[in-house]
C-alpha positions as CSV (number, residue, x, y, z in Angstrom):
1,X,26.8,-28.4,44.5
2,X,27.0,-25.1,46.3
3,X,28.2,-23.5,42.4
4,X,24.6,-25.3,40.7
5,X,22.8,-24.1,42.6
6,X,24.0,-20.6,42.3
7,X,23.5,-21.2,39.2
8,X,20.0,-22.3,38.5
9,X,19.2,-19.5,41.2
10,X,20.4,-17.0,38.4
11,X,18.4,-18.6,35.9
12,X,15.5,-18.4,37.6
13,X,16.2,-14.7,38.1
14,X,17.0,-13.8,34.4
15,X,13.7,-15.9,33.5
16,X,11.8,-13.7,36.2
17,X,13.7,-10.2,34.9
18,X,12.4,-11.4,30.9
19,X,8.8,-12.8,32.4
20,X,8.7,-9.0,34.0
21,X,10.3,-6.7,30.8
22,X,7.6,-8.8,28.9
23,X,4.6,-7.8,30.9
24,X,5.7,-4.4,31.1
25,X,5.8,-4.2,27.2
26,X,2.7,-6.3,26.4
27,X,0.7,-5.4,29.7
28,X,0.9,-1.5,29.8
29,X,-0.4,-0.1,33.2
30,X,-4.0,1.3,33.4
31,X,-4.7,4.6,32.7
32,X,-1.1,4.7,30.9
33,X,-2.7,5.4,27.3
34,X,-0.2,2.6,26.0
35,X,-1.7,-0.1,24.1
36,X,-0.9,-3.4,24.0
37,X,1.4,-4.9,22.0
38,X,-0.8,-7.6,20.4
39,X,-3.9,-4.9,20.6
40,X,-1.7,-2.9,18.0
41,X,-3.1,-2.9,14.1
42,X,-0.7,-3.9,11.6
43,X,0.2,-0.8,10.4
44,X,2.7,-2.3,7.8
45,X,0.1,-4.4,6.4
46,X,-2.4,-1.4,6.7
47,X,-0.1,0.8,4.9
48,X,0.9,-1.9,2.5
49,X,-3.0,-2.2,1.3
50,X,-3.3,1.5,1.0
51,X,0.0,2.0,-1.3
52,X,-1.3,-1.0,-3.3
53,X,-4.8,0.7,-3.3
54,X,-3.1,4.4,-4.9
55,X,-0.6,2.2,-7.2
56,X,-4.3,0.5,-8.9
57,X,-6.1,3.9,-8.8
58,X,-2.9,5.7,-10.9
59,X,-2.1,2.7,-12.4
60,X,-6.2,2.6,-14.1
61,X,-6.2,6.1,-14.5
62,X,-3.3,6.2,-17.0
63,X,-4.7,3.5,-18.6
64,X,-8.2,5.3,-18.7
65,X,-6.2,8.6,-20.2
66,X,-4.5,7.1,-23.3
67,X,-7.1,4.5,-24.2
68,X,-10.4,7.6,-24.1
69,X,-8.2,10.0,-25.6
70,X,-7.3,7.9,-28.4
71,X,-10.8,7.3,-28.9
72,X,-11.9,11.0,-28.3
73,X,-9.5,12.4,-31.1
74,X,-10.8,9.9,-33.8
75,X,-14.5,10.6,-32.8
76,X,-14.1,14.2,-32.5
77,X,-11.9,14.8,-35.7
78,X,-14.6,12.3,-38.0
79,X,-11.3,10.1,-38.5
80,X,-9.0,13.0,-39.7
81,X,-7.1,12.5,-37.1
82,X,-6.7,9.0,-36.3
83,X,-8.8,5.8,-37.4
84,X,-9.6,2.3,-35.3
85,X,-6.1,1.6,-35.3
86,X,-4.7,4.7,-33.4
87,X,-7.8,3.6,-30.9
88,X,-6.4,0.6,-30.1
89,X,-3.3,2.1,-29.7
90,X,-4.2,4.1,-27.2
91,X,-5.2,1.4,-25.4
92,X,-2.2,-1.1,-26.1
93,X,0.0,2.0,-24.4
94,X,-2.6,2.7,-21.6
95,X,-2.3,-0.4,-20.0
96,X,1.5,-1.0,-20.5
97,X,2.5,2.1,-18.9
98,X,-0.5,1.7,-16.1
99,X,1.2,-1.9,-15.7
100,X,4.7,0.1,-15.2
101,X,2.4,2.5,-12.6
102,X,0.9,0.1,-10.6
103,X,4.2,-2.0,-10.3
104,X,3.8,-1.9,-7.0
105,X,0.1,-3.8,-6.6
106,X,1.2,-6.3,-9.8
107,X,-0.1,-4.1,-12.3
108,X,-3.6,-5.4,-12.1
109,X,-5.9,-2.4,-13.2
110,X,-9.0,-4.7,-14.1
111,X,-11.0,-6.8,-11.5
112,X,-11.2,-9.7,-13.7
113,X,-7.7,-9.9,-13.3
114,X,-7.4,-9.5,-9.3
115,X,-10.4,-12.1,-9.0
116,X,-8.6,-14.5,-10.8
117,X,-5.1,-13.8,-8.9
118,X,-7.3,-14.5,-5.6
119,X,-8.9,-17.6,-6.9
120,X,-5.8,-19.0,-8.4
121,X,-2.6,-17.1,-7.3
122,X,-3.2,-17.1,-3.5
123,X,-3.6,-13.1,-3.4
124,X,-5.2,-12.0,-0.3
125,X,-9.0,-12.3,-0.7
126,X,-9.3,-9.5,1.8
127,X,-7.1,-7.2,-0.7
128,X,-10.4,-7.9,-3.8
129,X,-12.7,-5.1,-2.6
130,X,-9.8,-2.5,-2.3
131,X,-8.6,-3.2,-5.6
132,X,-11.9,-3.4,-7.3
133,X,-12.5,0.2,-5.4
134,X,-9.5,1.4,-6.8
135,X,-9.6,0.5,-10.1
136,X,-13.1,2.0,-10.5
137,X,-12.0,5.1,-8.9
138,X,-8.9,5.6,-11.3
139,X,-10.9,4.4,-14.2
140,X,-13.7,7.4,-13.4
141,X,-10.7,9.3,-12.7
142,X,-9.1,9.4,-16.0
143,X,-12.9,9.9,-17.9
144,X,-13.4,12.8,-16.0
145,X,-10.0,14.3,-16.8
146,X,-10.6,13.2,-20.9
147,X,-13.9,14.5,-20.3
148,X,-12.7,18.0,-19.3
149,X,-9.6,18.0,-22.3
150,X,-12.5,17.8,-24.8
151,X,-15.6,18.8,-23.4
152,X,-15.2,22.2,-26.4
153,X,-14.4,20.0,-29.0
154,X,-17.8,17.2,-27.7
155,X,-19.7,20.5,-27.6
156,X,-18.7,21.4,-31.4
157,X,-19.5,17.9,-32.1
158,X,-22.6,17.4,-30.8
159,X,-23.8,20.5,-31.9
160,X,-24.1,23.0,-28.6
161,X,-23.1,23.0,-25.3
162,X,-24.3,20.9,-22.8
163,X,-26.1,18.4,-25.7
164,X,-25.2,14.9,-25.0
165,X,-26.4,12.0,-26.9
166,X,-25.5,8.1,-26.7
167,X,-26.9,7.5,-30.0
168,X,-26.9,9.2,-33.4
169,X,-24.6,10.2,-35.6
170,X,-23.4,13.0,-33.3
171,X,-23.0,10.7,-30.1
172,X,-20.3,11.0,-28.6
173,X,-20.9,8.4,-25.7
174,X,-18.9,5.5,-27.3
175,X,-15.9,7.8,-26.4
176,X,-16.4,6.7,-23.1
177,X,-18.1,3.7,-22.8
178,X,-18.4,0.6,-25.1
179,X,-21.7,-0.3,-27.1
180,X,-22.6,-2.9,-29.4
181,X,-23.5,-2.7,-32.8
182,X,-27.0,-2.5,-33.9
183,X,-27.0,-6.2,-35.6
184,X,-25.4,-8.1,-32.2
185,X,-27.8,-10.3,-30.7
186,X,-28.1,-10.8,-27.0
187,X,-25.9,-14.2,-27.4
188,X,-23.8,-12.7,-29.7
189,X,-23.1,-9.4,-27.5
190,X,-22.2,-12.2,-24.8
191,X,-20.5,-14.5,-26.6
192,X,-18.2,-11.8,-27.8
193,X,-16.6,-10.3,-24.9
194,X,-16.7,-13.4,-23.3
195,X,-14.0,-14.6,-25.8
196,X,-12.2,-11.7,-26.0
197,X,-12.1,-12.0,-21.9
198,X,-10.6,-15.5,-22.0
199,X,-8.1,-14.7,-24.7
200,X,-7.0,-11.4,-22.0
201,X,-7.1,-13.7,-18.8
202,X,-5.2,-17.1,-20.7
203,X,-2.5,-15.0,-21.7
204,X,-1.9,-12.7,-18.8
205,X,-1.6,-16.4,-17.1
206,X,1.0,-17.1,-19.4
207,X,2.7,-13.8,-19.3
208,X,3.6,-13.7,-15.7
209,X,4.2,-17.3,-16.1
210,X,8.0,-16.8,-14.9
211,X,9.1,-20.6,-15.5
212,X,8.4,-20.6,-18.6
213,X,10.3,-17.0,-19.6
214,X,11.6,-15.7,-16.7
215,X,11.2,-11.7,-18.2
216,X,9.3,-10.0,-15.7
217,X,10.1,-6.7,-17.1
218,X,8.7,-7.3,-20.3
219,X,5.0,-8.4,-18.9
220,X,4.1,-4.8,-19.8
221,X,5.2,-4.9,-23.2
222,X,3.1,-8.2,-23.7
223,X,0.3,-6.8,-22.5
224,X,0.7,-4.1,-25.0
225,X,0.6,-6.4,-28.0
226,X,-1.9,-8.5,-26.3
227,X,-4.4,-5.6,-26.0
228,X,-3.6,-4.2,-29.7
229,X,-4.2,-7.8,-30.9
230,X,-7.4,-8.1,-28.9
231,X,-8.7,-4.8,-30.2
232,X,-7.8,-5.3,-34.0
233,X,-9.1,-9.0,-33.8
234,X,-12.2,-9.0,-31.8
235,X,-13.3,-5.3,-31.2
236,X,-15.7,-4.3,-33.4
237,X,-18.9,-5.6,-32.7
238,X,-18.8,-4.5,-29.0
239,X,-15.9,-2.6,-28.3
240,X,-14.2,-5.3,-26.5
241,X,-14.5,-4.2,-23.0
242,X,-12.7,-7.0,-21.3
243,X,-12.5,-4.9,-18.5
244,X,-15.3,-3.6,-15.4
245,X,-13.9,-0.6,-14.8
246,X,-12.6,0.3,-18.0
247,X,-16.4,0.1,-18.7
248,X,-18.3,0.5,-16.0
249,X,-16.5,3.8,-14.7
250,X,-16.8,5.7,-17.9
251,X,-20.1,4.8,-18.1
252,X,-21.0,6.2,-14.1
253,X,-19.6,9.4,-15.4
254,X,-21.0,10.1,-19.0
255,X,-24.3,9.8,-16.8
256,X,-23.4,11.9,-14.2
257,X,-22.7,14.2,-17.2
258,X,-25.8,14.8,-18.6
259,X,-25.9,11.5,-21.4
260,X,-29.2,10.1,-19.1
261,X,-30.0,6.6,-18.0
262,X,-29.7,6.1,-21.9
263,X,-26.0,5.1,-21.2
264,X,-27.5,1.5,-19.5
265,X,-30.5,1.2,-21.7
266,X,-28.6,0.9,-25.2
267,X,-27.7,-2.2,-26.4
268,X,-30.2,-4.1,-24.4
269,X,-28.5,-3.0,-21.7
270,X,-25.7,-4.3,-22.7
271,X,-23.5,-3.1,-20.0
272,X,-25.0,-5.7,-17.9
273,X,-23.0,-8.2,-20.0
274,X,-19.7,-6.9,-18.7
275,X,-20.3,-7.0,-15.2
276,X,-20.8,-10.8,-14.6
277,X,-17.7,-11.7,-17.6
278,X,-15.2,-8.7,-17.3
């Protein structure tokens, strides 16, 4: 008897010791300038969000880089060095080496795609607005830095310095930005990239499908001949945006550029048509 209760004295003890080393860590004392355990912020989930947030912005901007340039050097050279193809191209690399980039956020680099990974792939909805942020920045990012490479080579094209024209035969906004041919109708303007944007989202679906193939490495490598394909098949009549910031951010900087409100107004505004679909 004498031994049990020794022995449930010495519990009691140890539980009063671990009730106190708990207070003392949780309950700092006042005026210590300790805080709370529980009051702490995540920093691993904080710092998680912001290395996601730089692997989208790097990711977009190296997508932004190849696909522009491409276009810039088939503009600017009148097609003598490069054609639609080499365009594409640009793109089809862009976004595979972006996706390699970014491998840390999953490769995203287009809101479309992170809107649907919230609505159907349980990603954080809290994570939507950093991402979108971030792939706008990166996209405006890499247009700047084109932007710079050939601002001689826009100013020999478009006839003088500082001349900057959306339309025309010396425009050189559709190096930056996507705009619809003259013939498109309103429904056809919408019904175009909204096709094109269905084709990109089913098959991204059933790229990173991993049951089905199981080759995670090769997702980029998909979505090279996936954008090729959608470029070659379905660019034309509007350029095939399937993408906000692709659009979008390009466009924020050819009019902080000098190319005037004239970059929303074309088309019909046209660039209203990516928003709500891309």
């Amino acid at each position: 008897m004498e031994k049990e209760s020794s022995i449930h004295i010495s519990t009691e003890k140890l539980d009063t010791i671990s009730q106190v080393d708990t207070i003392a860590v949780n309950d700092p004392a006042r005026g210590s300038g300790m805080v709370a355990t529980d009051d702490q912020p995540k920093w691993h989930e904080v710092r998680s969000l912001w290395q996601d947030a730089v692997s989208e912005f790097l990711g977009t901007t190296v997508l932004i880089l190849f696909g522009l340039g491409g276009i810039a050097q088939v503009v600017l050279s009148k097609n003598k060095n490069g054609d639609y193809q080499s365009s594409t191209w640009g793109f089809g690399i862009g976004v595979m080496l972006g996706a390699y980039v970014a491998d840390k956020s999953g490769g995203h680099l287009n809101p479309a795609i992170t809107l649907a990974f919230c609505v159907y792939r349980g990603l954080p909805w809290r994570k939507f607005p950093v991402y979108l942020v971030a792939q706008l920045l990166g996209a405006m990012t890499g247009a700047v830095i084109v932007y710079v490479n050939y601002m001689s080579a826009i100013d020999n094209f478009e006839g003088g310095p500082y001349l900057r024209t959306v339309t025309g035969p010396n425009a050189t906004a559709g190096i930056f930005a996507t705009y619809p041919t003259k013939f498109m109708t309103q429904f056809g303007m919408f019904f175009s990239e909204f096709l094109a944007s269905t084709i990109l989202q089913f098959n991204i679906f059933a790229l990173v499908d991993h049951l089905k193939i199981g080759a995670v490495n090769l997702i980029p490598l998909g979505l090279f001949f996936l954008v090729i394909g959608l470029g070659t098949s379905f660019g034309w009549e509007t350029g095939a945006a399937i993408n906000l910031a692709r659009d979008l951010g390009p466009r924020l900087v050819t009019y902080l550029f000098g190319y005037g409100t004239e970059v929303f107004s074309a088309g019909g505004y046209y660039f209203w048509v990516c928003i709500p679909i891309d």
